[in-house]
C-alpha positions in Angstrom: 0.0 0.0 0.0 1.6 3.4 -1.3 0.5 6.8 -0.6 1.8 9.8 -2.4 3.1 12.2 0.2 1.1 15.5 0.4 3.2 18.9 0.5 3.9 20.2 3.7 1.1 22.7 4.5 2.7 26.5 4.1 1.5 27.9 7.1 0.8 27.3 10.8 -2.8 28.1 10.3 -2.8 25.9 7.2 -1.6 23.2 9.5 -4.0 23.7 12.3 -7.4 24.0 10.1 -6.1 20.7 8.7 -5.7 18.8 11.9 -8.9 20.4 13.4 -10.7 18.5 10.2 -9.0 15.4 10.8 -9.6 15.3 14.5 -13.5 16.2 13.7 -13.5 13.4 11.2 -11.9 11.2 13.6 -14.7 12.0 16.2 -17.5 11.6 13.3 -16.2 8.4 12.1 -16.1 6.5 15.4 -19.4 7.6 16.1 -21.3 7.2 12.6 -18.9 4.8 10.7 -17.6 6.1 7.4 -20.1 5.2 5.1 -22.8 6.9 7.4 -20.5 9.9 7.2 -20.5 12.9 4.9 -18.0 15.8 4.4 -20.9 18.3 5.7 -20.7 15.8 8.8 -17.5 16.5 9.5 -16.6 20.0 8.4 -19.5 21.1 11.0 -18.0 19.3 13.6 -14.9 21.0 12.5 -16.7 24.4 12.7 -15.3 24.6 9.1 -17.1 25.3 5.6 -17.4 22.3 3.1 -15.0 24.2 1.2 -12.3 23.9 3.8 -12.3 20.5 3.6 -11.2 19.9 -0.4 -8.4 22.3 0.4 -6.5 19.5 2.1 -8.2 16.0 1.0 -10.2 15.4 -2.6 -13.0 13.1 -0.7 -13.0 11.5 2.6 -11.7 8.2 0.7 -8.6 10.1 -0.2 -8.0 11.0 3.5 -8.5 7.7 5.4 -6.1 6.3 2.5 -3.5 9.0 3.8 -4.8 7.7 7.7 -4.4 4.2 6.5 -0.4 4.5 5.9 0.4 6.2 9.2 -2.0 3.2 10.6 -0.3 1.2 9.2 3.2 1.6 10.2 2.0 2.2 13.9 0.2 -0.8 14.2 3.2 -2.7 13.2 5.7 -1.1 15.7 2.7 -2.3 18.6 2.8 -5.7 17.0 6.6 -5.9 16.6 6.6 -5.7 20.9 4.6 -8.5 21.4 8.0 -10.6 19.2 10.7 -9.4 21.5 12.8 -11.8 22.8 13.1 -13.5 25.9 9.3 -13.3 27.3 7.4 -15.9 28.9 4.7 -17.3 26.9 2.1 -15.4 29.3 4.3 -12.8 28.8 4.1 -12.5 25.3 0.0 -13.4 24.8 -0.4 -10.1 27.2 1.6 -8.1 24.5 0.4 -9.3 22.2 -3.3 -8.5 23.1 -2.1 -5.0 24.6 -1.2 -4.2 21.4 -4.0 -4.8 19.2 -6.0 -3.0 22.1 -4.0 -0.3 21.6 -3.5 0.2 18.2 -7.8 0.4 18.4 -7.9 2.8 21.0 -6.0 5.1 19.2 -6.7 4.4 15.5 -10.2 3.2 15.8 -11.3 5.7 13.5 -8.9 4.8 10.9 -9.0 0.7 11.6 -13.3 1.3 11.2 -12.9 3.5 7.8 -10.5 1.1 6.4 -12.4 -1.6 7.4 -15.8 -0.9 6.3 -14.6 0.9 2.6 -13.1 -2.6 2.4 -16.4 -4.0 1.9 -17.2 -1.6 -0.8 -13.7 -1.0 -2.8 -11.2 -3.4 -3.7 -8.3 -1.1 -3.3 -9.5 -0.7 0.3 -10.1 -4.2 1.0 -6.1 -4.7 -0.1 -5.3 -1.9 2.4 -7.3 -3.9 5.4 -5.8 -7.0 4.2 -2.0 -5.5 4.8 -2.9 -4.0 7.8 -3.9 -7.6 9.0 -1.3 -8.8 7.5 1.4 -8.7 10.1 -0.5 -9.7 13.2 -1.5 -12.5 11.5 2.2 -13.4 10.5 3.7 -12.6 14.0 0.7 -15.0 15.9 1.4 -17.5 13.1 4.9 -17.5 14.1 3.7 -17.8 17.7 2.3 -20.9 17.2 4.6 -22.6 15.3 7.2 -21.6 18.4 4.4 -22.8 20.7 4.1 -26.0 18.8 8.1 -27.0 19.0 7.1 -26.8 22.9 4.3 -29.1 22.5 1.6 -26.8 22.8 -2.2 -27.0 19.9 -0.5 -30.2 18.7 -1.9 -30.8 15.0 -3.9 -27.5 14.9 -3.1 -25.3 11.5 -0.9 -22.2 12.7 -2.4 -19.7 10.4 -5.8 -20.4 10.5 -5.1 -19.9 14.5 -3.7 -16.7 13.7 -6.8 -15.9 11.5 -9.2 -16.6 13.9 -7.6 -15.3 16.8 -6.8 -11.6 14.5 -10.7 -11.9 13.5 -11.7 -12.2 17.3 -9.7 -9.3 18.4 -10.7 -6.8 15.7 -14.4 -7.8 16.6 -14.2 -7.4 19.9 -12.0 -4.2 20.4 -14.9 -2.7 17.5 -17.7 -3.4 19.4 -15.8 -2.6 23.5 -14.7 1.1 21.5 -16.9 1.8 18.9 -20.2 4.7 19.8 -20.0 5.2 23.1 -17.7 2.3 23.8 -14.4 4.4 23.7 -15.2 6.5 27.0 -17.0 3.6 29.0 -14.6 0.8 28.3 -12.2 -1.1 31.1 -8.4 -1.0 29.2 -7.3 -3.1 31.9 -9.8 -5.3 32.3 -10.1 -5.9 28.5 -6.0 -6.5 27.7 -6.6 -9.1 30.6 -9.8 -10.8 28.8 -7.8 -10.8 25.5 -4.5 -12.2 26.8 -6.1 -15.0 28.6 -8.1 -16.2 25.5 -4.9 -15.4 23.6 -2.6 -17.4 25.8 -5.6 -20.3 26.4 -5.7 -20.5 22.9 -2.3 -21.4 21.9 -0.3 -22.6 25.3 -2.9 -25.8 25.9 -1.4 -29.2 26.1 -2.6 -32.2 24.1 -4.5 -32.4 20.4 -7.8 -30.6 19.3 -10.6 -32.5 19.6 -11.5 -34.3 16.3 
């Protein structure tokens, strides 16, 4: 997924009209969802004209691709954490779910755009599918390290990771999304994530058949 750069805005209230429209959008999104949303939507959360708007993005699909590159690139440096060497396997399923928490409670307006234009465009459907991508990869290698320790003997380590990537991106939607974002437990979710996480792959003995 490649994004063209946009210029550096000229001036300092150039910069701060644009980030007052992105942090309205933001708000918009995680409230309506980005089909439900419209440019007048956002601009009068803004307190902006319509106009304001197309002097920085050409539609609001043009600016959650630019959100979906910095998404991107930050979910991956969460992800990377829960890899680091030398953790305990309890260890790592807490990072592991810490991070995809995370990366939803501060992107959840970009993870929901990207995610719901992918069910209408295919070029955004390749952008959710590369943000999945490497959460998917690192759980997959997870697994496979979990296995050589004789942990889900004969289970398939990437459909694990699928399932287990499909379950968090469902439930940290539905704990953040609306209203969800100011009511819900951090703590007390991470917890519920890393110990389905860690039941999940460090279990002794074969799937039932």
């Amino acid at each position: 997924m490649t994004v063209a750069p946009r210029e550096q805005l000229p001036t300092q209230r150039g910069r701060q009209t644009q980030a007052a429209i992105d942090a309205a959008a933001r708000s918009v999104v995680a409230r309506k969802g980005i089909l439900a949303t419209t440019i007048s939507d956002i601009a009068a959360e803004a307190g902006r004209s319509t106009a304001s708007f197309y002097n920085y993005y050409d539609s609001k699909e043009a600016m959650v691709r630019e959100w979906a590159v910095r998404f991107r690139d930050e979910a991956r440096d969460r992800a990377r954490a829960a890899a680091a060497p030398d953790l305990s396997n309890s260890e790592r399923a807490h990072r592991a779910a810490a991070a995809h928490w995370n990366t939803y409670r501060h992107q959840l307006a970009e993870i929901i755009s990207v995610s719901q234009l992918a069910m209408v465009s295919d070029d955004f459907a390749q952008y959710w599918a590369d943000i999945c991508e490497l959460p998917i990869e690192l759980i997959t290698s997870m697994v496979k390290h979990a296995q050589q320790q004789g942990f889900c003997a004969g289970d398939d380590p990437h459909l694990i990771a699928v399932a287990l990537v499909s379950m968090l991106n469902q439930f940290c939607y539905t704990q953040l999304s609306g209203d969800g974002a100011k009511t819900a437990d951090d703590d007390a979710c991470i917890t519920t994530l890393a110990n389905i996480f860690y039941r999940t792959i460090y279990y002794g003995g074969t799937s039932p058949r």
